[in-house]
C-alpha positions as CSV (number, residue, x, y, z in Angstrom):
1,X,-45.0,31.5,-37.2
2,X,-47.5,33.9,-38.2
3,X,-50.5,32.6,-40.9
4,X,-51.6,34.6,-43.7
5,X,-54.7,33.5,-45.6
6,X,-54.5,35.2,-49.3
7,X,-57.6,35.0,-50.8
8,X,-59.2,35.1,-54.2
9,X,-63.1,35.9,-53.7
10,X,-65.4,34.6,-56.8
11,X,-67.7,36.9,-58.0
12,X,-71.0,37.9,-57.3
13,X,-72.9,35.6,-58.8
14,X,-73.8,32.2,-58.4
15,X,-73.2,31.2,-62.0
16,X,-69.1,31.2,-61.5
17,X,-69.8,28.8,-58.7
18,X,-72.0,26.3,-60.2
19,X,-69.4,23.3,-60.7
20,X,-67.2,24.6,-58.2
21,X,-64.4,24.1,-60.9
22,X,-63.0,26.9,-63.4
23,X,-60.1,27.6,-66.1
24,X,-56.8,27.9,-64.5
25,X,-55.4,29.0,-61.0
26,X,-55.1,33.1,-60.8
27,X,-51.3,34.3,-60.8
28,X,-51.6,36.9,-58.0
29,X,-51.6,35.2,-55.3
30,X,-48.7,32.3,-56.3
31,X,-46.7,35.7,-56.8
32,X,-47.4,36.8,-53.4
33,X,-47.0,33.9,-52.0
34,X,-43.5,33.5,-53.6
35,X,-42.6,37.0,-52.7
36,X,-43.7,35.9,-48.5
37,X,-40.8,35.4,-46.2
38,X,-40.5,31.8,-45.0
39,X,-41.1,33.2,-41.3
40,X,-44.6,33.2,-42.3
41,X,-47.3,30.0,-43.2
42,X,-49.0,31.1,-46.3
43,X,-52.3,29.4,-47.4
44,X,-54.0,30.4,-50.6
45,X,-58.0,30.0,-50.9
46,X,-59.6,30.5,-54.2
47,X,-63.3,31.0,-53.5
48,X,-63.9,30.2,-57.5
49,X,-63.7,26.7,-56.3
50,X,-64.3,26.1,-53.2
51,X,-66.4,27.9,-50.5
52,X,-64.0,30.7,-47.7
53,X,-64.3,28.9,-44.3
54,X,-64.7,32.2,-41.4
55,X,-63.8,29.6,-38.3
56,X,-60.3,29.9,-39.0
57,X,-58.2,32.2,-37.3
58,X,-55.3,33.5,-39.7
59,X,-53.4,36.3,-38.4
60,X,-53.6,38.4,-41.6
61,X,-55.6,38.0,-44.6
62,X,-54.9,39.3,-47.6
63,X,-57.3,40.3,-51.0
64,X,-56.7,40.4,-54.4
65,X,-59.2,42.5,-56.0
66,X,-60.3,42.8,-59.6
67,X,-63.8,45.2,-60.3
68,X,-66.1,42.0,-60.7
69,X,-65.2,40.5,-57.4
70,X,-64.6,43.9,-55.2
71,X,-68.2,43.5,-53.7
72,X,-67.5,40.1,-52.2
73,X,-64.3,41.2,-51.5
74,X,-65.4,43.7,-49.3
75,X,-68.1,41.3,-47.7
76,X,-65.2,38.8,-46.5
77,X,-62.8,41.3,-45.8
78,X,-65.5,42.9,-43.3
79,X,-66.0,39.7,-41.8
80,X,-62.6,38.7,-40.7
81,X,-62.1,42.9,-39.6
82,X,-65.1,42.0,-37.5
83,X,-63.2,39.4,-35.6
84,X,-60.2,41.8,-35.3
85,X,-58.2,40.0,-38.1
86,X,-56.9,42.6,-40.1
87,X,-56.9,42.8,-43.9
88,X,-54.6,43.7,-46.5
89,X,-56.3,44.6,-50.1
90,X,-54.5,45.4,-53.6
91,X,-55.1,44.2,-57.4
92,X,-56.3,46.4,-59.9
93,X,-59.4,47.7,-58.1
94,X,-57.9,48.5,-54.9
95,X,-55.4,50.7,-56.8
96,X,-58.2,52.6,-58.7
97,X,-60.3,52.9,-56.0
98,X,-57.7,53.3,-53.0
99,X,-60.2,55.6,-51.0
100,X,-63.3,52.8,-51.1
101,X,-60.8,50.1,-50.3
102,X,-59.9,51.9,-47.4
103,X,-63.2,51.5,-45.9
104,X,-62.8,48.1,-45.8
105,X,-59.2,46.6,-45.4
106,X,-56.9,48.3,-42.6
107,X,-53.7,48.6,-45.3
108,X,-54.0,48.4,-49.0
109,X,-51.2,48.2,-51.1
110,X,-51.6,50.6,-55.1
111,X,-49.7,49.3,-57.8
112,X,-47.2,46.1,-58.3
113,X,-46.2,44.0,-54.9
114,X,-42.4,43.4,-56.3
115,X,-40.6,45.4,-54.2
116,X,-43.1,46.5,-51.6
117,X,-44.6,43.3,-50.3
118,X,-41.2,42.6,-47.6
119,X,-42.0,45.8,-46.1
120,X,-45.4,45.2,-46.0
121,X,-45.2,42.4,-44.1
122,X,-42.3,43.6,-41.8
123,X,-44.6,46.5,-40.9
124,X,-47.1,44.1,-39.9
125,X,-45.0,41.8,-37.9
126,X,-43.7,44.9,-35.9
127,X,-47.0,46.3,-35.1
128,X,-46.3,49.2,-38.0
129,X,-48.8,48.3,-40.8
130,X,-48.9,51.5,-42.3
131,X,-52.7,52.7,-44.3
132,X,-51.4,52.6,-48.0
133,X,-47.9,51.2,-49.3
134,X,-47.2,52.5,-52.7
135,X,-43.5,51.3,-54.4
136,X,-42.1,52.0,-57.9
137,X,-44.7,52.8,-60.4
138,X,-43.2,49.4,-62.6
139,X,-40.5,47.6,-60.7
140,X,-38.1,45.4,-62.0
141,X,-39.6,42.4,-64.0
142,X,-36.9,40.3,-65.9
143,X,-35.4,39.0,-62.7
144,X,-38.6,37.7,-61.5
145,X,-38.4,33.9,-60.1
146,X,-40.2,30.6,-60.4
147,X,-43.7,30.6,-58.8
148,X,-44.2,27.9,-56.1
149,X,-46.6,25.4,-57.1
150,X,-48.8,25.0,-53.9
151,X,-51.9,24.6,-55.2
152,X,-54.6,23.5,-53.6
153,X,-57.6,21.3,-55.3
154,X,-55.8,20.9,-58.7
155,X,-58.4,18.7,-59.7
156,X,-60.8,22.0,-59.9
157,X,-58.9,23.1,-62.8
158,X,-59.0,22.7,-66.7
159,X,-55.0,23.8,-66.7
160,X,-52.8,24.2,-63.6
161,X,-50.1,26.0,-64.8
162,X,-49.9,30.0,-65.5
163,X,-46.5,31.8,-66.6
164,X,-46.5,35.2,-67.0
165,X,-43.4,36.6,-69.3
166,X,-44.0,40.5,-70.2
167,X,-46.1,43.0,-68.3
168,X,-47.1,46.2,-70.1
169,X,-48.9,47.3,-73.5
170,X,-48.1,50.7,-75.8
171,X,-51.5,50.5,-76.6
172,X,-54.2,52.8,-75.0
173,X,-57.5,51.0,-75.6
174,X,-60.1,53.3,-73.9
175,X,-62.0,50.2,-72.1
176,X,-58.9,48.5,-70.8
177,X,-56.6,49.4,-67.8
178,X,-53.6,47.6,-68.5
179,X,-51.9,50.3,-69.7
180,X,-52.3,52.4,-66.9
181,X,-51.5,49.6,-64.2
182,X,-48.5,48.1,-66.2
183,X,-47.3,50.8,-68.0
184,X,-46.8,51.7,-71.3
185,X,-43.7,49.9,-72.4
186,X,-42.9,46.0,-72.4
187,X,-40.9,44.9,-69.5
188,X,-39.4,41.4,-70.1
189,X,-38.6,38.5,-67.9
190,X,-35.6,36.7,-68.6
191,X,-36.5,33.8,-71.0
192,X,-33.6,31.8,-68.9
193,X,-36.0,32.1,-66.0
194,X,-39.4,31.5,-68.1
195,X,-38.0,28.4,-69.1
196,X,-36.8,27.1,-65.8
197,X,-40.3,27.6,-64.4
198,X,-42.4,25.8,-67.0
199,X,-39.1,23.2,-66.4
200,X,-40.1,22.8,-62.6
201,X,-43.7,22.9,-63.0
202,X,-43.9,19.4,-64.3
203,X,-46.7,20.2,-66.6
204,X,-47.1,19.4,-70.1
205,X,-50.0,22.2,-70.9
206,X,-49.2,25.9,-69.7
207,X,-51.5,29.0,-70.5
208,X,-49.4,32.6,-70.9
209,X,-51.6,34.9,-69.4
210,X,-49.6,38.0,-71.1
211,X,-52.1,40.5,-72.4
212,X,-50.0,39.8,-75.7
213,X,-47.4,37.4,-76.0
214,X,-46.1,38.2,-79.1
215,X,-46.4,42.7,-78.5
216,X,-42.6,42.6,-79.1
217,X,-41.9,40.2,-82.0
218,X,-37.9,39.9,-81.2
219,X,-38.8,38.7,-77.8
220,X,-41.9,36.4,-78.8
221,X,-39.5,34.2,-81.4
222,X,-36.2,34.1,-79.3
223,X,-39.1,32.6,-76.5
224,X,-41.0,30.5,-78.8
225,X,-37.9,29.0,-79.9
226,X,-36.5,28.1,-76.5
227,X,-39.6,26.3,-75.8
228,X,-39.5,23.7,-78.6
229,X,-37.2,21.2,-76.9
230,X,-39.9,21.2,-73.9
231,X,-42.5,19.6,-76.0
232,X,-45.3,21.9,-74.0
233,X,-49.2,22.9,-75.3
234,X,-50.0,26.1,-74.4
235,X,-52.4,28.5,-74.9
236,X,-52.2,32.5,-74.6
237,X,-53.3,36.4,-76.0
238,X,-52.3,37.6,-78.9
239,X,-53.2,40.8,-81.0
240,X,-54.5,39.7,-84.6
241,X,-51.2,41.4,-85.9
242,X,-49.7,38.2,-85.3
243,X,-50.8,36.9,-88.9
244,X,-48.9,39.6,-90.5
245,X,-45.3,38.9,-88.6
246,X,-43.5,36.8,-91.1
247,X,-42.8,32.8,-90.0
248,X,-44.1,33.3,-86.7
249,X,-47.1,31.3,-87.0
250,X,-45.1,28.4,-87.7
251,X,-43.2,29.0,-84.7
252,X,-45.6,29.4,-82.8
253,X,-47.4,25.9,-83.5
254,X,-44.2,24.5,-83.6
255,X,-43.6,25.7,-79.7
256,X,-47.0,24.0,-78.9
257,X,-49.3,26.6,-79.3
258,X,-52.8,25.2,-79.7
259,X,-55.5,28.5,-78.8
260,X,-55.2,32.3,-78.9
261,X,-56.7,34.6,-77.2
262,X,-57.5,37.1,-79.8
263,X,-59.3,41.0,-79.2
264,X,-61.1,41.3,-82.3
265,X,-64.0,43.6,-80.3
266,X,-66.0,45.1,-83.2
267,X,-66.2,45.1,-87.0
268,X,-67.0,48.9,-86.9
269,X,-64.0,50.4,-88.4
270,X,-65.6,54.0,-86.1
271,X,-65.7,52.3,-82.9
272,X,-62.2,50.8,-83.3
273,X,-61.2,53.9,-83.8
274,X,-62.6,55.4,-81.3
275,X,-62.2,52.9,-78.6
276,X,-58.0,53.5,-80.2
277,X,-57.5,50.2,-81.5
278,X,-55.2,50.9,-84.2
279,X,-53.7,47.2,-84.6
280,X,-56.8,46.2,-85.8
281,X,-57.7,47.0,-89.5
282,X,-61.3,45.6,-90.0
283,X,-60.8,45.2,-94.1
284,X,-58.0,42.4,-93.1
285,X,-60.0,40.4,-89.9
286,X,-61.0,37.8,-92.0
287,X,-58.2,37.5,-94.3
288,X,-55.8,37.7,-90.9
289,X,-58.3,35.1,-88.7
290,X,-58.2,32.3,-91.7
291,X,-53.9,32.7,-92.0
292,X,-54.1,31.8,-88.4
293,X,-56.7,28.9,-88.4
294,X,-54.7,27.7,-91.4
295,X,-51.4,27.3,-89.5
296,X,-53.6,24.9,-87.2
297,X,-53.8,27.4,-84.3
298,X,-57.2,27.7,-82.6
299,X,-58.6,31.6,-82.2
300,X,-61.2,32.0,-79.6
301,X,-62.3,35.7,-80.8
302,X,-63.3,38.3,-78.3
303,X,-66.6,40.7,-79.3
304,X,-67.7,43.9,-77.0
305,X,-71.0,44.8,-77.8
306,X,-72.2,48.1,-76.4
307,X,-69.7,51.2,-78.2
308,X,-71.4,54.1,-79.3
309,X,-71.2,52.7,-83.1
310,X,-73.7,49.6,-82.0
311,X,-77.2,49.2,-83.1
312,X,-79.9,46.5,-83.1
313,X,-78.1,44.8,-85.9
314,X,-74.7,44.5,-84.7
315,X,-75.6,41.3,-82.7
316,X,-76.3,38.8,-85.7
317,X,-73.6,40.7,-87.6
318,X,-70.8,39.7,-85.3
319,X,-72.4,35.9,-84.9
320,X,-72.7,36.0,-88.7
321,X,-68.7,36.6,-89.3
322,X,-67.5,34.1,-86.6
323,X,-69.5,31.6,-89.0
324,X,-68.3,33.2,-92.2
325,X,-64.3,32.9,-90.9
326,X,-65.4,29.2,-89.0
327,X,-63.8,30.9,-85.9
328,X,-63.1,28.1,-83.3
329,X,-65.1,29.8,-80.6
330,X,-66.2,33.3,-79.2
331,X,-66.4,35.0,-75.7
332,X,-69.0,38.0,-76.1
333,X,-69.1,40.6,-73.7
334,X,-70.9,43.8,-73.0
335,X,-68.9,47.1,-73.1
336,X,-68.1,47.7,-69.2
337,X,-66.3,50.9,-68.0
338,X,-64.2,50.0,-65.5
339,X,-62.4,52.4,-63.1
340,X,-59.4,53.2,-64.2
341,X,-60.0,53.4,-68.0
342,X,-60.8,56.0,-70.0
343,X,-63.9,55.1,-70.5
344,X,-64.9,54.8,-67.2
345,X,-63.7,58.5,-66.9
346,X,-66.2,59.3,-70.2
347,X,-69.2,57.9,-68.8
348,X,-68.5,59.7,-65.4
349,X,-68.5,62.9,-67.3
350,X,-71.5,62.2,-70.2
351,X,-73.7,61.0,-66.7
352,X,-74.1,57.7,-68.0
353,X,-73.3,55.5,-65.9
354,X,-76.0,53.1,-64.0
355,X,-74.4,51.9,-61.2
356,X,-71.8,51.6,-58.7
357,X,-72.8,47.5,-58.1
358,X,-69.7,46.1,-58.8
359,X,-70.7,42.7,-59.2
360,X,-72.2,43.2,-62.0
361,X,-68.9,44.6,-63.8
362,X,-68.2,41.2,-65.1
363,X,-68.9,41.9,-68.7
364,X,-72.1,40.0,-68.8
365,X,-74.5,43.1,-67.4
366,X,-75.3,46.6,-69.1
367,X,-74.6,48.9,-66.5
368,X,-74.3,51.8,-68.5
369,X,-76.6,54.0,-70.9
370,X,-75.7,53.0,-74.4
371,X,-76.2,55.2,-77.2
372,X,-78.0,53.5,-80.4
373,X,-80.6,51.7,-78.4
374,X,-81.8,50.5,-74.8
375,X,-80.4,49.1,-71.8
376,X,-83.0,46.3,-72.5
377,X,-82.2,45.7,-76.2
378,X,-78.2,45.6,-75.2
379,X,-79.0,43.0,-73.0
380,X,-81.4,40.9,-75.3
381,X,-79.4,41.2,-78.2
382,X,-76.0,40.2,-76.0
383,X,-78.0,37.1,-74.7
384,X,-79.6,36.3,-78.6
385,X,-75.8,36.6,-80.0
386,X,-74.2,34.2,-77.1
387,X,-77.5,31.2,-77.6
388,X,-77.4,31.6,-81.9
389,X,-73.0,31.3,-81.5
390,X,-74.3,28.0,-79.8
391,X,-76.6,26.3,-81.0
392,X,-76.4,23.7,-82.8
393,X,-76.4,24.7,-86.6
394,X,-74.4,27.5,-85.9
395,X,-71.7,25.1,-84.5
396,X,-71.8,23.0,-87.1
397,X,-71.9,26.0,-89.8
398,X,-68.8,27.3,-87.9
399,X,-66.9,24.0,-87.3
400,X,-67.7,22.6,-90.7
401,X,-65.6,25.9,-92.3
402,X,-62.5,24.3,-90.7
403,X,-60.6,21.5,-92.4
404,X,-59.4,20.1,-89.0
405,X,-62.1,19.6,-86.1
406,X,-60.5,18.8,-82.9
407,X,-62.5,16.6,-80.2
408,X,-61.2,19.7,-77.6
409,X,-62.7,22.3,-80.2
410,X,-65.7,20.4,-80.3
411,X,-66.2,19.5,-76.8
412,X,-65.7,23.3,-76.1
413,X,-68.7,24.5,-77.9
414,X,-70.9,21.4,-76.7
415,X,-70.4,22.7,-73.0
416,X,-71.4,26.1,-74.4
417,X,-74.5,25.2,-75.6
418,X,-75.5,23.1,-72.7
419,X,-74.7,26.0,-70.7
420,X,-76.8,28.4,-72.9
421,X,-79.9,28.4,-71.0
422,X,-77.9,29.2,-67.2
423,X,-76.0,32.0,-69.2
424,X,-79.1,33.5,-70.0
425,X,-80.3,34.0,-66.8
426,X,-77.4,34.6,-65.5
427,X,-77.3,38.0,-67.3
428,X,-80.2,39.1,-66.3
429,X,-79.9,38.4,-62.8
430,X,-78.6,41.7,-60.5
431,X,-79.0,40.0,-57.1
């Protein structure tokens, strides 16, 4: 029975490693692993948590590759090639980048593995691995079954259970790729199916990794609704339009849910723009963030710092408003154009782009030219908006705005501002 070894490679930094424990289990490779014949003995190896052991001998391994982890993906992958066990590569990188991939895996597979991945592996057992597989541009979704639930080290993770029930986005946000991987349109799973999987997955806490669970409303409440009687928590992403859609808040808390994921990225109403954020209309943030809070639903807001718009005084503006609306918590990240995004694409062109190090793609390092002020002051100001969101009086400033303060809430932005100290270096490490 031949072994394949599917692999998640951390990223480049020793940060991501330090408790050798991290959020939730990555959906990718429980999909592949699904999708494998039962001819084969799969193993999955998320190198988040625990550290790739090269004395094995699988007879195929296979990559998942996202921009922030391509360079350690590429380090492992030429490792095992060394040994003559050959690699198979795809994710989101490997499909923007099929050319660099190339270099380093022998077959690489661009775009979606529903559909392809049986042939793939055919191929291989036949001695036929073709260079580049390539299906549909967005197979079938609503069919998709239950992921197995496989998982090794479950211990190592904060919630074990990911369900994925749309792919897709009609948006065109010029930093993000989703769009052009998934496609422009919703594609739907059958909520029959959705259900069944949370059902056999024994777990009372599940996190939608949708880039926005409720894009199509219809969907969202007939879902929601058939998820009451399973007395779940979950968490998931959500556009801030979501305040506007009549009852669904209460449905939502009603289902379980307990955070969202929310984009808020700027308060410049020119760099939404720009950037073609339409959904978000920056005279109703604060009025939509507090209908939200209010229905007892969490919001940890997401802030890009780095658009053309930004200036010295953007940093303490953005840290200023999460206090203001009493915002449960905040993930800041600098503007990074990643390949396969507009942006990416604009930055090529304007000759402003730093590097090629893709380890430092993670959000966390400048590694582009900004416009309204330096590299440096991008950096320092990133660092300065991430240590003020946590310290102490800012916590208590924010937390003290909200009329419920949950011991996960607060536990949440404690670990934050122990960690404040490591972030900072963190960020301005490039090694």
């Amino acid at each position: 029975m031949p072994k394949i070894k599917l692999i998640a490679p951390a990223p480049g930094n020793k940060y991501s490693n330090r408790t050798g424990k991290t959020s939730f289990p990555q959906l990718n490779l429980r999909i592949l692993e699904a999708l494998t014949p039962s001819d084969f003995e799969v193993s999955i190896h998320d190198e988040r948590i625990e550290e790739v052991s090269f004395d094995d001998s699988p007879d195929l391994v296979c990559l998942s590759v996202l921009t922030s982890v391509a360079t350690r993906a590429y380090e492992v992958a030429d490792k095992y090639r060394s040994r003559n066990i050959p690699v198979i590569m795809g994710g989101i990188h490997t499909s923007f980048m099929p050319e660099e991939a190339l270099e380093h895996a022998d077959s690489i597979v661009v775009g979606e593995a529903e559909g392809l991945w049986g042939k793939v592996l055919n191929d291989f057992k036949t001695g036929n691995l073709q260079e580049k597989y390539e299906g549909s541009k967005f197979p079938g979704f609503e069919k998709a079954f239950p992921i197995l639930r496989t998982l090794r080290k479950p211990q190592c993770y904060s919630v074990k259970h990911t369900v994925q029930t749309t792919r897709g986005c009609p948006f065109k946000c010029e930093f993000c790729s989703v769009t052009k991987f998934w496609g422009n349109k919703y594609r739907f799973r059958e909520i029959d199916m959705i259900v069944e999987e949370i059902k056999q997955s024994g777990s009372r806490r599940i996190v939608f990794i949708d880039d926005n669970v409720i894009g199509n409303p219809k969907f969202a409440r007939e879902l929601f609704t058939r998820l009451l009687p399973l007395k779940i928590k979950w968490a998931g992403q959500a556009s801030i339009t979501v305040a506007k859609t009549e009852g669904l808040l209460d449905l939502m808390k009603e289902s379980g849910c307990e955070w969202l994921f929310i984009g808020i990225e700027s308060l410049s109403a020119e760099n939404l723009s720009e950037m073609k954020k339409s959904i978000n209309d920056v005279k109703e943030l604060e009025e939509n963030i507090r209908k939200i809070l209010a229905a007892g639903i969490n919001i940890l807001g997401s802030f890009i710092f780095g658009f053309d718009h930004d200036d010295k005084s953007s940093f303490d503006k953005v840290v200023d408003f999460c206090i203001k609306t009493g915002l449960s918590a905040a993930n800041f990240y600098i503007l990074t154009p990643f390949p396969g995004t507009e942006l990416y694409d604009q930055m090529e062109r304007e000759g402003r782009m730093l590097t090629k190090k893709w380890h430092l793609f993670d959000g966390n390092h400048v590694v582009f030219k900004p416009k309204n002020m330096t590299q440096e002051e991008l950096l320092s100001g990133y660092v300065h908006a991430y240590k003020r969101m946590y310290s102490a009086g800012t916590i208590f400033k924010r937390l003290n705005m909200r009329s419920l303060c949950t011991p996960q809430v607060l536990g949440l932005n404690l670990m934050r501002m122990k960690n404040r100290d490591q972030f900072s270096k963190w960020s301005y490490t490039t090694d």
